[in-house]
LUMMIVO-690776 format. One record per residue: residue number from 1; residue in one letter; z, x, y of N, C-alpha, C in turn. Coordinates in Angstrom, 3 decimals, m for minus. Layout:
<atoms>
ATOM resi resn      n.Z      n.X      n.Y     ca.Z     ca.X     ca.Y      c.Z      c.X      c.Y
ATOM  NUM    a        Z        X        Y        Z        X        Y        Z        X        Y
...
</atoms>
This chain:
<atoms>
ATOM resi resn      n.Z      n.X      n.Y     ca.Z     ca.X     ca.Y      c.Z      c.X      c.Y
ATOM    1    x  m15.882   10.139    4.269  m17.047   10.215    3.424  m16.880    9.229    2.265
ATOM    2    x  m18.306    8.684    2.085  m18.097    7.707    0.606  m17.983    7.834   m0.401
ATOM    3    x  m16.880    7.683   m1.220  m16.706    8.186   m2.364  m18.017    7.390   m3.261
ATOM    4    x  m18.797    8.400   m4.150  m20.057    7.519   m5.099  m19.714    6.350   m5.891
ATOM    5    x  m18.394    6.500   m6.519  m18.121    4.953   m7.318  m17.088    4.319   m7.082
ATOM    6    x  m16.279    4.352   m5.456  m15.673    3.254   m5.461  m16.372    2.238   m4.298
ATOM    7    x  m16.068    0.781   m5.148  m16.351   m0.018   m4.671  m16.177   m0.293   m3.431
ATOM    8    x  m15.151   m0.180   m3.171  m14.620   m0.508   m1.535  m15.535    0.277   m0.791
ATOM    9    x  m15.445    1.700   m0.933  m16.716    2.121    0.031  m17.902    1.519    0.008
ATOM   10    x  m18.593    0.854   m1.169  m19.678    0.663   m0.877  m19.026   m1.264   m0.066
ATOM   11    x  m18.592   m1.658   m0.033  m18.109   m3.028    0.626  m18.562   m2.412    1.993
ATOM   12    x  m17.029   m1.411    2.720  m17.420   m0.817    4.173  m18.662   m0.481    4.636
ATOM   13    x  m19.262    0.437    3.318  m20.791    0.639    3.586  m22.016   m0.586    3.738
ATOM   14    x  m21.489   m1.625    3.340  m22.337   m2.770    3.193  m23.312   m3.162    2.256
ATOM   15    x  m22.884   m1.693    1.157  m23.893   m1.779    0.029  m23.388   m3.044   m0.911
ATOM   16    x  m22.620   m3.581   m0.411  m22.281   m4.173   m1.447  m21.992   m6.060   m0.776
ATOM   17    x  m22.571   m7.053   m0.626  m22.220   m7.950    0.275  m20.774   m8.740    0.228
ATOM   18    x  m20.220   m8.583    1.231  m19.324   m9.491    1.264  m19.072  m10.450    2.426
ATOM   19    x  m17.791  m11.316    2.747  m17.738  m12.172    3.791  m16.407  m11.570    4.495
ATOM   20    x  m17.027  m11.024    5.721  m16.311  m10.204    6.731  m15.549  m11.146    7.314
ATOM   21    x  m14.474  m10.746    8.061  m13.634  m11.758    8.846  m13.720  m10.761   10.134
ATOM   22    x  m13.649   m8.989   10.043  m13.129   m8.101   10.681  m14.117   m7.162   10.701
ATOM   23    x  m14.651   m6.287   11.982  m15.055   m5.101   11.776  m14.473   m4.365   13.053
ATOM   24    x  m14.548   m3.426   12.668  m14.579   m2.145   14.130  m14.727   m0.600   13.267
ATOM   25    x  m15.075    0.314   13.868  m15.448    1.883   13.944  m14.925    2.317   12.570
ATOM   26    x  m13.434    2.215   12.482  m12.337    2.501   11.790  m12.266    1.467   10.213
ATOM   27    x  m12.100    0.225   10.063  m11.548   m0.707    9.427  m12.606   m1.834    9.515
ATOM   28    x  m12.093   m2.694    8.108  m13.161   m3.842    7.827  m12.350   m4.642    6.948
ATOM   29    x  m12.260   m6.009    7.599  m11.236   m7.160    6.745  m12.443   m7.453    6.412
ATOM   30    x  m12.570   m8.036    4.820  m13.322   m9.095    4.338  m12.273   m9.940    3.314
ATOM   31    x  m12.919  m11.462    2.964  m12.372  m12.203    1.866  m12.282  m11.314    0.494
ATOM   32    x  m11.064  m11.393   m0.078  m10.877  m11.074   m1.492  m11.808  m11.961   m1.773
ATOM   33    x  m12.715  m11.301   m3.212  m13.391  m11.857   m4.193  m12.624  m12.750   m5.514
ATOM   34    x  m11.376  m12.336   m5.303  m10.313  m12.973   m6.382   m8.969  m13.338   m5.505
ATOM   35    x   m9.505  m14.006   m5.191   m7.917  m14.502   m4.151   m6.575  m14.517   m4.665
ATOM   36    x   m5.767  m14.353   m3.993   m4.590  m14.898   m4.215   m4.337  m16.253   m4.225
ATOM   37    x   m4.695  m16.439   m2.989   m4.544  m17.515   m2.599   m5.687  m18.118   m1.334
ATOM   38    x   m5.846  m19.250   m0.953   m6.643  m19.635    0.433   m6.716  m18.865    1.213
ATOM   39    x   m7.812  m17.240    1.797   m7.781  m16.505    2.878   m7.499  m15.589    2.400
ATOM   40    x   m7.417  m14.849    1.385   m6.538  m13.821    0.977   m7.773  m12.616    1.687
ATOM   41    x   m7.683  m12.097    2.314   m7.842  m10.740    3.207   m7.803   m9.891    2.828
ATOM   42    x   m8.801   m8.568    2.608   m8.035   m7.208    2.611   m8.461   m6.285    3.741
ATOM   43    x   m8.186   m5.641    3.793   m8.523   m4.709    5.033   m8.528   m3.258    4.307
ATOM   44    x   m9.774   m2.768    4.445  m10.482   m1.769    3.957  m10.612   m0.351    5.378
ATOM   45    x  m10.040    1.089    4.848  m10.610    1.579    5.784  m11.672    1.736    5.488
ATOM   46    x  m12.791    2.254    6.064  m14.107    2.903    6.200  m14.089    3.796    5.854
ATOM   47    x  m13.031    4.983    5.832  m13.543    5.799    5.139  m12.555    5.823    3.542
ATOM   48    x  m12.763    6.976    2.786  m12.300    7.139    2.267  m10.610    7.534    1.205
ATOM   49    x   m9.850    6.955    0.884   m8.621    7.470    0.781   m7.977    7.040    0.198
ATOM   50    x   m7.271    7.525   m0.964   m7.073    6.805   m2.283   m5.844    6.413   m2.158
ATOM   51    x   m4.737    6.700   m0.950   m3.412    5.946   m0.692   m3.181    5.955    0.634
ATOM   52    x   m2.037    5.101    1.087   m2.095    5.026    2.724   m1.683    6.522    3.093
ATOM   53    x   m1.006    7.148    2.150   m0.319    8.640    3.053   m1.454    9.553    2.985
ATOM   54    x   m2.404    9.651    2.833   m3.797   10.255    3.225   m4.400   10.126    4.456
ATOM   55    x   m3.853    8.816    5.093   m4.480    8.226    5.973   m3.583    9.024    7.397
ATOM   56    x   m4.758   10.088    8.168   m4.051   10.052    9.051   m3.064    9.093   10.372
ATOM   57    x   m1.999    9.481   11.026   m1.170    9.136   11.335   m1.726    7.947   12.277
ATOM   58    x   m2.489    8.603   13.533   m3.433    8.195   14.490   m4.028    6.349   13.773
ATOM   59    x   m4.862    6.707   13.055   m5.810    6.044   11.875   m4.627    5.156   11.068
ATOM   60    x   m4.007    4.959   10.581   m2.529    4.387   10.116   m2.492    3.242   11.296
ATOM   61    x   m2.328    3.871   12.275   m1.473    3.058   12.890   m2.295    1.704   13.648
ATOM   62    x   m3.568    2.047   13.752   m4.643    1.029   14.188   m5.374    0.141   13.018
ATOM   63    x   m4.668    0.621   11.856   m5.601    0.186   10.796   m3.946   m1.071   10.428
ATOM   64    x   m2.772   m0.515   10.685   m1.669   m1.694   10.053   m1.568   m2.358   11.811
ATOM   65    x   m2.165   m2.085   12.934   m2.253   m2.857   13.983   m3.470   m4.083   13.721
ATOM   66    x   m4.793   m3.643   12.808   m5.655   m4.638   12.618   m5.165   m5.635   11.611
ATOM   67    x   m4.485   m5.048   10.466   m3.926   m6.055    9.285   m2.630   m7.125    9.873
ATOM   68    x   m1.945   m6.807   10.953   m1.196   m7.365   12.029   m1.593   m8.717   12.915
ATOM   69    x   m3.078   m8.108   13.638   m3.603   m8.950   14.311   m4.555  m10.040   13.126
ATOM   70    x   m4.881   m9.594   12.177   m5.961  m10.403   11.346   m4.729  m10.973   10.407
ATOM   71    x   m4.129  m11.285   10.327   m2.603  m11.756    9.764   m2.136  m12.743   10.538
ATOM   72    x   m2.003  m12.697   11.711   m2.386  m13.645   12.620   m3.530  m14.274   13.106
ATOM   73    x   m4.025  m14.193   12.610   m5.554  m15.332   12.661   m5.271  m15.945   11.498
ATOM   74    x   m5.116  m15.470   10.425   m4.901  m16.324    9.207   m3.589  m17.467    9.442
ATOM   75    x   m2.688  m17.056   10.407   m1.574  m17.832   10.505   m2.322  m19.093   11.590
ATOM   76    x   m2.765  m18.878   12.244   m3.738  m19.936   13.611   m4.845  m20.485   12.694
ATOM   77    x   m5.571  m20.188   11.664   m6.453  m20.503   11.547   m6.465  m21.303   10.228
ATOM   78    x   m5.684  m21.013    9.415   m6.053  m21.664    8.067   m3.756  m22.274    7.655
ATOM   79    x   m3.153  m22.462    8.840   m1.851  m22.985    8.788   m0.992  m22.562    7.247
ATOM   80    x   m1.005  m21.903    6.540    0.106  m21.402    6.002    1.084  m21.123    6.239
ATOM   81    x    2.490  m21.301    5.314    3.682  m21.217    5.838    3.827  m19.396    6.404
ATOM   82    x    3.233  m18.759    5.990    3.495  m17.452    6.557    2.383  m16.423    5.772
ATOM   83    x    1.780  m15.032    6.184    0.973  m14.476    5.638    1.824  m13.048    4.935
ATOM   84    x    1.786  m12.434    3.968    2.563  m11.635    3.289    1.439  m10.016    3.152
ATOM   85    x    1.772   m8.856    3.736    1.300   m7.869    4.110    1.670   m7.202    2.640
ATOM   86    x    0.650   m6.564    1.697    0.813   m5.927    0.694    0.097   m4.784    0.890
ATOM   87    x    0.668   m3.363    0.439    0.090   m2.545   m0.327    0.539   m2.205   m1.809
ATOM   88    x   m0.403   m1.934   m2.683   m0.080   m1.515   m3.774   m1.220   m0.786   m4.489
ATOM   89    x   m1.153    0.685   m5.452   m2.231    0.772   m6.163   m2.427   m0.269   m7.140
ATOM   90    x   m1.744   m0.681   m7.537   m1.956   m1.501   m8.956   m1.723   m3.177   m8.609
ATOM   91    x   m3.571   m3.432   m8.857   m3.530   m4.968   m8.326   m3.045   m5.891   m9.460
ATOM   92    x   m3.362   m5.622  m10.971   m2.571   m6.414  m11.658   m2.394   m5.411  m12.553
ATOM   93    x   m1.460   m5.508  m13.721   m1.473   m4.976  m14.810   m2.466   m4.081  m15.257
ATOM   94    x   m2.625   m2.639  m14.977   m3.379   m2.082  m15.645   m4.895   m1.918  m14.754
ATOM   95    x   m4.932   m2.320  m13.702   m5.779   m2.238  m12.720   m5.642   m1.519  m11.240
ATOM   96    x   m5.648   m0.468  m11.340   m5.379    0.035  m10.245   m6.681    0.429   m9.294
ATOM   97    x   m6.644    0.049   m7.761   m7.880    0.386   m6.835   m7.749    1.888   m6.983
ATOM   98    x   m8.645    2.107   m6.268   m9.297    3.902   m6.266   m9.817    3.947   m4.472
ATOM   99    x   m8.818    3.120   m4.025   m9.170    3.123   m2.428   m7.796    2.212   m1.638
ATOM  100    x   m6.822    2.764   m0.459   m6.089    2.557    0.174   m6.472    1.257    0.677
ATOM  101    x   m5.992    0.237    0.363   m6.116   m1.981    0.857   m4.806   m1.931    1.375
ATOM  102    x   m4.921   m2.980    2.350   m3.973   m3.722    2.630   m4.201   m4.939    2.611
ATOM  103    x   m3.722   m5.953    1.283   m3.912   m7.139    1.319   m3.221   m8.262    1.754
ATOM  104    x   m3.733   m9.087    2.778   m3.074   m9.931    3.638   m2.727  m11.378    2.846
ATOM  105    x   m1.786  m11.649    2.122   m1.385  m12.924    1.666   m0.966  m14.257    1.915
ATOM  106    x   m1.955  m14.824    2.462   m1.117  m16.248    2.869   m0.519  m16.809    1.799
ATOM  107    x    0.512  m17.499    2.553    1.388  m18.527    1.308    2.150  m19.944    1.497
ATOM  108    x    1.566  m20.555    0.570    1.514  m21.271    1.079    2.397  m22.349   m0.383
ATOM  109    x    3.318  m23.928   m0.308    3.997  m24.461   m0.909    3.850  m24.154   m2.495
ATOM  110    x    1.875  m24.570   m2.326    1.891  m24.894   m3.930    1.031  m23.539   m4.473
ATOM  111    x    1.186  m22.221   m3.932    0.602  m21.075   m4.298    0.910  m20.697   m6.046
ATOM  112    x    0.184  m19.422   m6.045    0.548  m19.026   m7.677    1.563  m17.923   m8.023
ATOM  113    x    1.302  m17.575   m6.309    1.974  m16.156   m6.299    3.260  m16.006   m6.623
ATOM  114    x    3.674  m14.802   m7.472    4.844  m14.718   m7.903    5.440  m13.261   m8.186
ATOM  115    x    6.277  m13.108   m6.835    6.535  m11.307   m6.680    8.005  m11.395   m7.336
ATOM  116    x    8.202  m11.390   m9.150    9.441  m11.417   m9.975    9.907   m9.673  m10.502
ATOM  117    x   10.865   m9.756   m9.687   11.500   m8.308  m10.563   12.772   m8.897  m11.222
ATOM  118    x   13.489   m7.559  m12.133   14.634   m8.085  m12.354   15.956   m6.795  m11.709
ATOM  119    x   16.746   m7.003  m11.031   17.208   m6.508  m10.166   18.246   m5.421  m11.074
ATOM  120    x   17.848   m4.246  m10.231   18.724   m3.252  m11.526   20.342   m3.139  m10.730
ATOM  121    x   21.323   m2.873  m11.663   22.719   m2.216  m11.469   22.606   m1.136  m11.316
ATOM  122    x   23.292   m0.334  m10.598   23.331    0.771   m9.982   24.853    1.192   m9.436
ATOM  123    x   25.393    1.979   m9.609   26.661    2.666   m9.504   26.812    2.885   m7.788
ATOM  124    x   27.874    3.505   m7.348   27.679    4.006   m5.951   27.252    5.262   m5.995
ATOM  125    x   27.171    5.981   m7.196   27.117    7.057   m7.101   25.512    7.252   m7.209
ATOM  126    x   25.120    5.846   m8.110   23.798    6.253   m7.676   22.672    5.960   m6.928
ATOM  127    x   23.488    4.655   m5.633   23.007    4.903   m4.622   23.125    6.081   m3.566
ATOM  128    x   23.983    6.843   m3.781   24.182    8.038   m2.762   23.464    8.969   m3.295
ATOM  129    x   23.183    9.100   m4.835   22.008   10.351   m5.073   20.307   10.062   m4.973
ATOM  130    x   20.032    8.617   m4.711   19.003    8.127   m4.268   18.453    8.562   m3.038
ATOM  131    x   19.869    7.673   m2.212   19.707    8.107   m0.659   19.474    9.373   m0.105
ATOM  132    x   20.543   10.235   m0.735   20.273   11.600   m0.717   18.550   11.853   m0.512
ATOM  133    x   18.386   11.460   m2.097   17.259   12.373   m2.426   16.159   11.866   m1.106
ATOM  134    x   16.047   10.328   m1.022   15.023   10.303    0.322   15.074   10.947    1.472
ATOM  135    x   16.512   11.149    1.850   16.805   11.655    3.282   16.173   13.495    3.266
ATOM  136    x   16.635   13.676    1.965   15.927   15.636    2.007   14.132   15.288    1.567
ATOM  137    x   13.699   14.114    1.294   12.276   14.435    1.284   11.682   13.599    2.571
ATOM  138    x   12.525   13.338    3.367   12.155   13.021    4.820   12.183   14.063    5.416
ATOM  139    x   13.371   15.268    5.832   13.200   16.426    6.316   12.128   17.189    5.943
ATOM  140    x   11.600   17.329    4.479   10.646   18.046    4.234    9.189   17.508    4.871
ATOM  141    x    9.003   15.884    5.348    7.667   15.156    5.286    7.670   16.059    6.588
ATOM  142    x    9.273   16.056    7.497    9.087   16.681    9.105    8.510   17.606    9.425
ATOM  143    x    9.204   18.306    8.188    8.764   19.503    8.811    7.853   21.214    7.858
ATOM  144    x    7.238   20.155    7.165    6.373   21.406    6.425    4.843   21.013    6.588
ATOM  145    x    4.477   21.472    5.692    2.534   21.254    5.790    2.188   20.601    4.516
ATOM  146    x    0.915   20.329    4.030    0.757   19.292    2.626    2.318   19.711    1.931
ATOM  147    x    2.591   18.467    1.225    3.607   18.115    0.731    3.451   17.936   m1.114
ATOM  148    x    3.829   18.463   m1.729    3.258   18.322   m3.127    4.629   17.580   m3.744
ATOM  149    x    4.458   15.980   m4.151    5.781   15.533   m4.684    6.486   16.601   m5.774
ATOM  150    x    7.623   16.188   m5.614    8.180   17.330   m6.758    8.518   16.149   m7.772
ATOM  151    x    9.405   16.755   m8.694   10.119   15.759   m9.758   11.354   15.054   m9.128
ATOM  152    x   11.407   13.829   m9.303   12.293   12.522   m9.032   14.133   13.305   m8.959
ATOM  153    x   14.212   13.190   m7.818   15.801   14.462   m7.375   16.795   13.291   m7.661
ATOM  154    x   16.674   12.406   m8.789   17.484   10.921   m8.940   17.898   11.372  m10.694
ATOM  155    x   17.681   12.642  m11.237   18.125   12.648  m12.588   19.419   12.660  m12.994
ATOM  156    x   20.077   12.751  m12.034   21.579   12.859  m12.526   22.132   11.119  m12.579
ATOM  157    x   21.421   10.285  m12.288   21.672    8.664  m11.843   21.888    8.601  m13.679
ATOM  158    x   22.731    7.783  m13.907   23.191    7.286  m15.547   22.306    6.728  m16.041
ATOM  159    x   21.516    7.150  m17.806   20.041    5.866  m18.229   20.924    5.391  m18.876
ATOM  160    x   20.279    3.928  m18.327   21.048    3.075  m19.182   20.134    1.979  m18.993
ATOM  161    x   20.786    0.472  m19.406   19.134   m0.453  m19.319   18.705   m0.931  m18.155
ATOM  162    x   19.818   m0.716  m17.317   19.681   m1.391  m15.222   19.255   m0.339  m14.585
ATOM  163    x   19.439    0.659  m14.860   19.061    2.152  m13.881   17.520    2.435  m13.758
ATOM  164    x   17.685    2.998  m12.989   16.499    3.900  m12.275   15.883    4.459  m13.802
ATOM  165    x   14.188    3.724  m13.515   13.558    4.989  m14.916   13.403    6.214  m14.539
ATOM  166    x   13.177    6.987  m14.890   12.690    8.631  m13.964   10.872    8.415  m14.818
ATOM  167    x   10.455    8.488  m13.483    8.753    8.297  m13.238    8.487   10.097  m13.597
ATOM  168    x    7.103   10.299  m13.943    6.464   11.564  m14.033    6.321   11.525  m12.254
ATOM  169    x    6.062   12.423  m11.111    5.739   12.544   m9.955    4.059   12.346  m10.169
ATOM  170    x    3.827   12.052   m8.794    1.972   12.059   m9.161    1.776   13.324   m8.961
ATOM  171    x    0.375   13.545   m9.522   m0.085   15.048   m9.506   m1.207   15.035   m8.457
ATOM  172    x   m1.061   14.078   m7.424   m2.124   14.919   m6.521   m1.382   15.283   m5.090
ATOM  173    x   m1.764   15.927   m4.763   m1.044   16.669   m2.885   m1.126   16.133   m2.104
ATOM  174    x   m0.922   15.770   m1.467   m0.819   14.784   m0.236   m1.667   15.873    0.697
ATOM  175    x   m2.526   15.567    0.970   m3.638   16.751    2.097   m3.111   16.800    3.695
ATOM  176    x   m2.899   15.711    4.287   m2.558   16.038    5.109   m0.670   15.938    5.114
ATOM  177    x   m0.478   16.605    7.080    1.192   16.498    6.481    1.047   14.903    6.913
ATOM  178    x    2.022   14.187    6.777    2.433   12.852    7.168    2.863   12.766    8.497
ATOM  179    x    2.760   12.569    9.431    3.602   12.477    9.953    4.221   11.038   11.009
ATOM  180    x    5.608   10.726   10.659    6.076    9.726   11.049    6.819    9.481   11.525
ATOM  181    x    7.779   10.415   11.710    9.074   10.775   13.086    8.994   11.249   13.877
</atoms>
């Protein structure tokens, strides 16, 4: 269903014009309005869903099979050294979508793009309470029903200025279960 004020639905819906590359039942590539770069792609589902883990499993998997195949057209069609598969809520600073994209990045010598972190230190100890913590919220994705994040199971990791920040968890439920194993 269409959410009333996000944009992207009204794109899928067609209320809104854009320049399609992609359609089918499910999914709709059109040109970014603010490129990255030459071709920059996103691939929109049709319906509604404010992150990919909303997106049922089924639906997931035909929707990162279309961003796959239309990733390769961009590679045949417009010769870039390679096309770069993004998700993220937050397209720049302080801008976050209100609808699940996958934006397809070509890239190319003299691009702008620039994916800079600065790489944190980390103990062994606190890669093993990391790891940990993913591996017990993988058992839980297995095997329970909606999943409500809890608080970050990484607090015992040392603060210091390289470490892990501890994030607030998001506050919304994940509706359906996930499922991916």
């Amino acid at each position: 269903m269409e959410e009333e004020n996000c944009i992207f639905c009204k794109i899928a819906g067609k209320k809104i014009p854009s320049k399609e590359v992609y359609e089918d039942s499910l999914v709709m590539g059109v040109l970014d309005i603010n490129p990255a770069s030459k071709g920059h792609v996103i691939i929109i589902p049709k319906k509604h869903y404010n992150n990919l883990y909303e997106i049922p499993q089924d639906e997931f998997l035909g929707y990162v099979s279309v961003a796959r195949a239309v990733g390769y057209a961009i590679l045949l069609s417009l010769a870039p050294n390679n096309v770069e598969l993004l998700y993220t809520k937050e397209l720049t600073k302080g801008t976050v979508t209100p609808h699940a994209l996958i934006h397809l990045l070509p890239r190319y010598d003299d691009d702008s793009i620039n994916h800079v972190w600065q790489p944190q230190k980390l103990e062994e100890s606190d890669f093993t309470a990391i790891a940990n913590a993913i591996k017990s919220a993988i058992e839980r994705v297995k095997t329970t029903e909606p999943v409500k994040p809890e608080k970050p199971a990484v607090e015992e990791v040392k603060k210091t200025e390289n470490t892990v920040k501890e994030e607030k968890p998001p506050q919304t439920i994940i509706k359906r279960k996930v499922v991916v194993f």
